[in-house]
N, C-alpha and C positions, 0 to 999 in steps of 0.2 A: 415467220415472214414479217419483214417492217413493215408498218401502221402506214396510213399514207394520211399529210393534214391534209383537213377540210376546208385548204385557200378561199374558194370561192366563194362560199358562205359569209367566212368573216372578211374576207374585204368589201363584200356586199353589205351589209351589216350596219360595221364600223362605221363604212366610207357614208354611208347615210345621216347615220350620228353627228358624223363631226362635218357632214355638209347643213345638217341643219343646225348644228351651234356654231358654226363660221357665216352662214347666211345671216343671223342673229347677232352675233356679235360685231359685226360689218356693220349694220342695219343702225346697229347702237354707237360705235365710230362715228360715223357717216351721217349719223341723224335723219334717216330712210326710213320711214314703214315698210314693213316689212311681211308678206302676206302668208301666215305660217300653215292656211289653211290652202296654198296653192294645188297641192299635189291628192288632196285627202278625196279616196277611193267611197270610205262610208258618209261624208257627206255629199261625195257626188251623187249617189242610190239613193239618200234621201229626198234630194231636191228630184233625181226625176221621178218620186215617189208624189213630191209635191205639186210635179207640171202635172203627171198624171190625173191629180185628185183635185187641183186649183186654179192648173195653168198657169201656172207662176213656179217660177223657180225657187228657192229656200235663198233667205239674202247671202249675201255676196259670193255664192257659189256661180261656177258660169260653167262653159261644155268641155273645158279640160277636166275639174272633177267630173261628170259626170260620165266620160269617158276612162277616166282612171277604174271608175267603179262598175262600167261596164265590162272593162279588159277584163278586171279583177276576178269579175264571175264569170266571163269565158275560159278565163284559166282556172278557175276553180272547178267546171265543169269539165273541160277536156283534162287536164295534166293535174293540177295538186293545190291545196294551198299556198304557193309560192310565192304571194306578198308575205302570208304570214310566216314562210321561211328565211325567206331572203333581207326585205324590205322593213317590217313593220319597227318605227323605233323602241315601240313597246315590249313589241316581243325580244326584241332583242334585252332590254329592261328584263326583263322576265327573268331572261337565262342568266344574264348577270348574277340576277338577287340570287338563282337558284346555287348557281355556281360557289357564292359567299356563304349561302347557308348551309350547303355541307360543308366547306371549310371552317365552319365555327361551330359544327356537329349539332346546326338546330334544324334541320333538314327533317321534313314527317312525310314520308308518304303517303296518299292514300291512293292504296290496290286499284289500278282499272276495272273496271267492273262492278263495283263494290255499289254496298248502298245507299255508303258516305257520297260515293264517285258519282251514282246516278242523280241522286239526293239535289251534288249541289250544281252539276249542268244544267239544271232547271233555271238555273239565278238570271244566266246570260240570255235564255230567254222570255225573261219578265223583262228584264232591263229593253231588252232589243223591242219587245211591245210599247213599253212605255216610251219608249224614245222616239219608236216612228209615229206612235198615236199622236204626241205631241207637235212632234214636224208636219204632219200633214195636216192637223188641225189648226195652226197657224204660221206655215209658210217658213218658220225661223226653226233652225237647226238647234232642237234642244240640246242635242249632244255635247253643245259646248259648255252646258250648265254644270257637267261632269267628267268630261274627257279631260285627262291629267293631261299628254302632253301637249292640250291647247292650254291650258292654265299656267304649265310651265315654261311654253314659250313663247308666250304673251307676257312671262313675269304679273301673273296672276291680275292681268291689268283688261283684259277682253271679258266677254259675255258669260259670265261664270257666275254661279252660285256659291260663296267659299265652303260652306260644310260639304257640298257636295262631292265639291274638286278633291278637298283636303281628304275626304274620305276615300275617294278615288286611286289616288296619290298614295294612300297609307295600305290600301288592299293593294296597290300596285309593289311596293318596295317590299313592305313587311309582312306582307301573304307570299310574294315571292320569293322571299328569303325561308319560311317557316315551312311551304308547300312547294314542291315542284310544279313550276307553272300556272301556277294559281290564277292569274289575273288572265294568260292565255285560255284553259280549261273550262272556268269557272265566271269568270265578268265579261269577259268582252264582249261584246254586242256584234262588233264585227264578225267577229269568229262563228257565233249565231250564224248570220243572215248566209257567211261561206258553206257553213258547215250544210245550211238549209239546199242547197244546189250542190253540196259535196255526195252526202249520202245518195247514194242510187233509190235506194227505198224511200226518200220523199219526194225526190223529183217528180217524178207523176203526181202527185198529190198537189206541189207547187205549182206545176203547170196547171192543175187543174183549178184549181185555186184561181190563176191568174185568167183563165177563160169566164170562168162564173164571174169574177169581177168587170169584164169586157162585158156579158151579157147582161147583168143585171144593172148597170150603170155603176163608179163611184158613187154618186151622191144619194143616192137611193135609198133612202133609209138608213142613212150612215154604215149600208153594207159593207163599206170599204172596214169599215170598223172591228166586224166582227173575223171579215175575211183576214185581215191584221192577226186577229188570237187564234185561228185557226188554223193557220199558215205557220204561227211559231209553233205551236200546240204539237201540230203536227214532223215538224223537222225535230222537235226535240223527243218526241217518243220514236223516231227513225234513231235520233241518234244512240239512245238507251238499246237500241235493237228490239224494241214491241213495234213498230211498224217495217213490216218486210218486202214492201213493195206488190207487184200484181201476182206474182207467180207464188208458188209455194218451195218452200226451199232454200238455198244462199242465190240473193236474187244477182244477175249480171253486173258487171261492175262495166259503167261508160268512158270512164280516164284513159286516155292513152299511156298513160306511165304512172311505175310502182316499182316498190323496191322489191324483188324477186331473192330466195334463199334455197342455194343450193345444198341437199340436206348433206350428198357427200360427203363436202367439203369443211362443214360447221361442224365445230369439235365442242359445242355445248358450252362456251365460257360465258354465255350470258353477257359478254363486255358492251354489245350493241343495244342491250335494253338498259346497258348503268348509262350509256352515254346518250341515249336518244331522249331530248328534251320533254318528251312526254313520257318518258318510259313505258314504250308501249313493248308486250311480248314478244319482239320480233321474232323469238328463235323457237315460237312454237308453230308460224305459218311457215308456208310455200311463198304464200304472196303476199303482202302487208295492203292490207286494204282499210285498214284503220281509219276513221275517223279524222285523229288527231296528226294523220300524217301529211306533212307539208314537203317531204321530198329534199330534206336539207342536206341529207349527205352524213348526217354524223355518224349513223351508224354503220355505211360504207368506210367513211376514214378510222374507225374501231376496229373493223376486223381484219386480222393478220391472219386468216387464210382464201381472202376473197372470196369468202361462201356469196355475200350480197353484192348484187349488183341493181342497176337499174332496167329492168326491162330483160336482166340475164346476162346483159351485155357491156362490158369491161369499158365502153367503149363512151357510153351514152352517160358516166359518171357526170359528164360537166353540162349536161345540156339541161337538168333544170335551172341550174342559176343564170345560162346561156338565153333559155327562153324567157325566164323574168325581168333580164335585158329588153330584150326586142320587144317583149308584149308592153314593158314602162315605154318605149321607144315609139311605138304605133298609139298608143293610150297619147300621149304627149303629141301625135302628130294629129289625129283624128280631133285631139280636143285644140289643137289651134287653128284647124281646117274649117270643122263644122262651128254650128252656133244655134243655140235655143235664146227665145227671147225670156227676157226674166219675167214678164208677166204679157200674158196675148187674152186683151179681154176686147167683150162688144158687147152693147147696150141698143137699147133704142129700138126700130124697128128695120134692124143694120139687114137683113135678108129681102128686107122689099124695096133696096133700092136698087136701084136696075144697073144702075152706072157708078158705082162706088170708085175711087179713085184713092191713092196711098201717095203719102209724102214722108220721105225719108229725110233728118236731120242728125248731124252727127254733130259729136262738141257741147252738146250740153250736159256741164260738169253738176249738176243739180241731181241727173240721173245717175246715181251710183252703188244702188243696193234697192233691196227689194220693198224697202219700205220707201225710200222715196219715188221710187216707179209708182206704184199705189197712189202716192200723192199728184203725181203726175195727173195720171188717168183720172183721180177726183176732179183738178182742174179744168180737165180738158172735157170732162162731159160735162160741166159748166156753156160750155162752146156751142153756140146752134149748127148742125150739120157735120159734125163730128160722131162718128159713130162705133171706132176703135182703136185702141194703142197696145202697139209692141213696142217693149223695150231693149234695150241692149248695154246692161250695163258694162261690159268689159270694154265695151270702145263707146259707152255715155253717147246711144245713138236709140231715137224713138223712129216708130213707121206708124203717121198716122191714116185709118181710114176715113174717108169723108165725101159726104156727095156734094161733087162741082156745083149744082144747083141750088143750094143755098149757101156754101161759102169757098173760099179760094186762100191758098197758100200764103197771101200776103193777111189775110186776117188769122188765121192759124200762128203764121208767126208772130202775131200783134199779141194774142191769147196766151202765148209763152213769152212771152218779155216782160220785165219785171219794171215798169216805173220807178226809179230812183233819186232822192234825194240824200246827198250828202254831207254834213256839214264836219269841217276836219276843226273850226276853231270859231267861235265867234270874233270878229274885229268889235276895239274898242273904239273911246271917241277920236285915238290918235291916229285911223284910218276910217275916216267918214266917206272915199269913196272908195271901189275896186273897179279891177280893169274886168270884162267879161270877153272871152273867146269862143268862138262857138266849132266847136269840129262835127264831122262826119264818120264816125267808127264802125269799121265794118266787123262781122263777126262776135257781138253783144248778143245772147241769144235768151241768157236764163238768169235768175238772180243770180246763182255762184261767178256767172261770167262779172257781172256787177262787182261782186265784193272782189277779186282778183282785181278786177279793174280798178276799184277804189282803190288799195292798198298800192297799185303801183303809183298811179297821181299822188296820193299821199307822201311817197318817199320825196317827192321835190319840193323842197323849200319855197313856202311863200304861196302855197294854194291853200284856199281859204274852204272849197268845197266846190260839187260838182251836182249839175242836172242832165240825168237821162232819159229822151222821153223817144216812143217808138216811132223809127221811120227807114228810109234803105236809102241808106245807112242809117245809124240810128246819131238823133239827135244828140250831142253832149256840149253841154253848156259848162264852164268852165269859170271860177272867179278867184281872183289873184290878187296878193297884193302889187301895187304898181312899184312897190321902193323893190322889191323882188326882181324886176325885170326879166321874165320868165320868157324863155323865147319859142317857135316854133319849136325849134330841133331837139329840145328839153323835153318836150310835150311826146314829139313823135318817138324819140329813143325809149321813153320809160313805159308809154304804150305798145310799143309792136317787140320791144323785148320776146325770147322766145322761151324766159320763164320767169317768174317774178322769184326772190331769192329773200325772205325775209329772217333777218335775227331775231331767234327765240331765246328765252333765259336758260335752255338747253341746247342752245346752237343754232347755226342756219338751217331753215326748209322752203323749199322751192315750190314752184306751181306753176301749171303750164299753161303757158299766154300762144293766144291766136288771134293777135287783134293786128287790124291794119289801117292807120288815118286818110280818109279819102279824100276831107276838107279840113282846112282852116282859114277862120275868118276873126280878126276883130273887133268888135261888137262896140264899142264905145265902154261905157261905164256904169257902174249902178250903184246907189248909195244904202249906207251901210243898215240903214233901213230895210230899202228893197232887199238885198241879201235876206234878212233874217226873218222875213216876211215868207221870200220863198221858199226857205228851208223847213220854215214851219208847217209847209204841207204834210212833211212825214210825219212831224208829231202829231197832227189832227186824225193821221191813221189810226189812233189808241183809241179814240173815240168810242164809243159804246152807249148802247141802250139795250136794257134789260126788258126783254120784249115780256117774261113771266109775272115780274111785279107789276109791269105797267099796265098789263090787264089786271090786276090786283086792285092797283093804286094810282093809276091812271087820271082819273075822272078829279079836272081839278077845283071843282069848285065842292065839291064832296071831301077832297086831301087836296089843301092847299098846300104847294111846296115853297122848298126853299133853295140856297143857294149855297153850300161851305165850300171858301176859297181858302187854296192854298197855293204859297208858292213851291215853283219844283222846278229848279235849274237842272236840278239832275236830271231830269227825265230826257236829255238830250246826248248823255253817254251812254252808248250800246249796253252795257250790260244792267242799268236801270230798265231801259227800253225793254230788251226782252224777258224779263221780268214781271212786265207790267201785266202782262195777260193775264197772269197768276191772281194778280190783285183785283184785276177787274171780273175773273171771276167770284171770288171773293164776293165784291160788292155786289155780284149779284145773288148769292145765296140771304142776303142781305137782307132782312124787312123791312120795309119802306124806302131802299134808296133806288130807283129811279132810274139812275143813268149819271155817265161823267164823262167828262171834257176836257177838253184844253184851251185857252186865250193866251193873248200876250200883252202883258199889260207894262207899257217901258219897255219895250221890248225883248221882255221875263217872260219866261212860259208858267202859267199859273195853270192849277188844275182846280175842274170845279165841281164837286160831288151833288147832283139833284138829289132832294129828298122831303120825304111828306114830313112839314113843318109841325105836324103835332107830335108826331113821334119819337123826334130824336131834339136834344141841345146839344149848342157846341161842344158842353164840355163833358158831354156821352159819347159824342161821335169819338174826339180826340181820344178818350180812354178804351173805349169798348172796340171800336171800330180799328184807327189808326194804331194803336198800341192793343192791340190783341196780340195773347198768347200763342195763339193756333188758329188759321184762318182753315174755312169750309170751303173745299172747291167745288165745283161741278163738272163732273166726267164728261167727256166725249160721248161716251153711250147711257148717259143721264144718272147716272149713280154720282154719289157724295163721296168724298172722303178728307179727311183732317190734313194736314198740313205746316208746317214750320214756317211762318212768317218770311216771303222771298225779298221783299222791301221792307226799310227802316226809315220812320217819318220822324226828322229831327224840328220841324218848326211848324209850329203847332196854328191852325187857319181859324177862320171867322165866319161866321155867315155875312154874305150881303146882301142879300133881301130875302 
């Protein structure tokens, strides 16, 4: 009887493949980011591995992953592995190499069962321990440090470890080529956590597992920790077949669909086990309850007497690739439906206020991943009467809580607005005055709203630079040159734009504006003085004192100081500027210096390093200090470490008193 192909498989498959390198190569056209982690099932599991354990989401994950990876184990649990049949690009990866390396006769099996076979299941769950230990101990998706086709389709340019990837990547192709299924079998981590809700005989144990974790708290001893290795510990001796479940015997199987073998009608050619990507035994059961079985169909499209079917029935062939539809269909619906915030924390003494009250703000592009959520929340409990923040980054929207009684929404949004000065250029003495216009900009919320804003002013010729300061609307001062003659309608068109479009030395990229002018005024003139007088407020932000030496060396009539100036024009282009922090850590790991500055002397920005006058001369500071090999920073969490010089001092300073 003729073979029947197995359509739905490979156009399922394929069509995945060449939807994820046409999204990718569009992406690269187009000059697009491109979000390659959109759809991914094991890092949605992780992160809500992570809300679980931290209340925070893993970054840039939001509730379509996390939805993808819950379908993923409802179908893993009712029906089959069917991502990993249908879906998985990797898998598909797999079958390829396999496919090539019997065609080049380098093809090595090893026997199901065996105790090579048992031996090395074990890898995928060390890996799968290590990977979640890591995720849920800091919120960031290790898997990226390793997973090949985030490496490969990022162009090895995202959050990757390169031995890792490149190791990844070489067990992927060239274990797949030498080993049938190798990287499916043997590494995945995914296949792990499936296989761990696949087996009937771990399931109770996993639930169990997941109760004890409910009862004893996550953080409890770093319980979670151990419930981690005991949880893989335990799905992987299920899956060797040493854990059998409650009962004694072959324990009940809970899937509603399996591939079924009519002994009849099977005339013993074994074709179903050459072709089935695991090679598993088919032609020695009734019912294939395997493990390694995802329900793809190949070994129905092998056999020319219809001995297998699905469920026994001729009929139900197409309904797993049918369901792995729908179920990607409801996963995609539920995760643009629902929504977890990326991190839900409270501080303070947020339960004994009686009247708590929540302000929700959308549009702040500031918020866009899980570490700058974090930074959020540090700001904001800075804030008196603030008492928690949810984030949302997939639509850059915070919900904060706060008691009406010591503060109100209008000082909330003063606490999120970023004060700015911007200078695009300084004027020479051939423009000694500028015109100043004052507007009212509504919609200015977070710094990124700022620098979007900068860049669009910037595109029009003849502005000199900009002041933002907070109000409703918010304050923007504006200065021009006058031979420019810059008009309202210049002003309003390049601000309320509804994206700003700038030319990269790789192409145009866009960004999305929500600004609306409520006022324009004006203002008379200010001279090229006052200008550079105002601008210099941002420079005076570098400022620093070393609060550790100063109790050191403080006392000054015991260390009398002194003063080494230098000049530093540069310190007024951005990538000096943020730089500098670097340096002034630096100085303070420093013996004896003090603290630094900025003045204007000529209207030059000079910098001015304090330091205990016995200790250092000029001409130590300039070599030892300024012209060091490797500068000592200071950690965020108080640790040291060495460093490659982030600024270069070409003109060498003085002391002035």
């Amino acid at each position: 009887m003729k073979k029947s192909p197995n359509y739905a498989k490979h156009i399922l498959q394929w069509g995945v493949l060449a939807a994820i390198a046409g999204t990718i190569a569009w992406a690269k056209i187009a000059e697009t980011p491109v979000d390659v982690e959109k759809f991914c099932p094991f890092g949605g599991l992780q992160s809500l591995g992570s809300y679980w354990v931290n209340h925070s989401l893993a970054c840039s994950m939001s509730m379509l992953q996390i939805m993808m990876g819950i379908v993923l184990v409802a179908g893993v649990v009712l029906f089959a592995k069917l991502f990993c049949g249908y879906l998985c690009p990797l898998g598909t990866l797999d079958e390829a190499m396999g496919r090539l390396g019997r065609k080049l006769h380098l093809q090595f099996d090893i026997r199901q069962g065996s105790v090579a076979d048992k031996v090395l299941r074990a890898a995928k769950y060390v890996l799968l321990f290590v990977i979640l230990y890591n995720t849920l101990a800091t919120s960031e998706l290790f898997c990226k440090k390793l997973d090949p086709y985030y490496a490969m389709a990022t162009g090895f340019k995202g959050e990757i470890v390169l031995w890792m990837s490149l190791t990844a990547i070489g067990l992927l192709f060239l274990g797949g080529i030498i080993v049938r299924m190798f990287w499916c079998r043997y590494i995945c981590p995914l296949g792990a956590l499936s296989n761990a809700f696949k087996s009937t005989a771990s399931i109770p144990y996993v639930l169990g597992i997941v109760v004890i974790l409910v009862l004893l708290g996550t953080r409890t001893a770093d319980g979670w920790t151990w419930m981690l290795a005991l949880l893989c510990a335990v799905a992987y001796l299920a899956e060797i077949g040493l854990v059998r479940g409650w009962s004694k015997g072959e324990p009940k199987k809970y899937t509603l669909m399996h591939i079924t073998r009519d002994a009849a009608k099977c005339n013993g050619c074994k074709l179903c086990e050459k072709k089935c990507p695991y090679n598993i035994p088919i032609h020695e059961s009734a019912k294939v309850t395997h493990i390694d079985c995802t329900l793809c169909g190949q070994c129905i499209a092998s056999c020319s007497t219809q001995a297998l079917q699905v469920n026994g029935r001729r009929s139900l062939r197409w309904v797993p690739a049918l369901l792995t539809v729908v179920l990607f269909g409801i996963a995609l619906w539920l995760g643009n439906t629902l929504e977890l915030p990326t991190i839900d924390e409270k501080w303070g003494d947020y339960e004994q206020v009686e009247k708590m009250q929540t302000y929700e703000m959308e549009g702040l592009q500031s918020v866009k991943c899980f570490g700058s959520s974090k930074a959020f929340s540090a700001k904001m409990q800075t804030v008196p009467g603030v008492y928690g923040v949810k984030t949302f980054v997939k639509r850059h929207a915070v919900v904060i809580s706060y008691n009406p009684a010591q503060t109100d929404t209008l000082k909330i949004q003063e606490a999120i607005f970023t004060p700015t000065y911007r200078k695009y250029k300084t004027p020479d003495e051939t423009m000694p005055m500028l015109d100043v216009v004052r507007l009212g900009v509504e919609g200015l919320h977070d710094r990124m709203d700022m620098v979007y804003f900068g860049m669009a002013l910037q595109q029009i010729e003849g502005i000199c630079g900009f002041t933002a300061e907070f109000d409703c609307p918010v304050k923007v001062t504006v200065y021009t040159d006058p031979a420019a003659g810059i008009t309202r309608e210049q002003l309003t068109e390049a601000i309320e734009a509804e994206e700003l479009v700038i030319q990269t030395k790789n192409g145009e990229r866009s960004y999305p504006m929500h600004y609306e002018v409520r006022s324009y005024a004006q203002d008379g003139q200010a001279t090229r003085a006052q200008f550079i007088e105002t601008m210099f407020v941002d420079i005076q932000k570098l400022n620093g004192r070393f609060v550790a030496n100063i109790e050191k060396w403080g006392d000054d009539a015991k260390y009398p100081k002194a003063v080494y100036e230098m000049p530093m024009a540069s310190i007024e282009k951005i990538p000096v500027r943020q730089s500098f922090p670097y340096f002034k850590s630096y100085l303070s790991c420093t013996e004896g210096i003090i603290s630094v500055d900025f003045v204007l002397r000529d209207l030059s920005p000079v910098m001015r390093v304090h330091y205990v006058k016995s200790m250092w001369t000029d001409e130590r500071l300039w070599k030892e200090v300024f012209q060091a090999e490797k500068w000592t920073l200071r950690m965020a969490d108080g640790t040291f470490k060495e460093s490659e010089p982030r600024l270069k001092f070409l003109v060498e300073g003085r002391t002035a008193r």
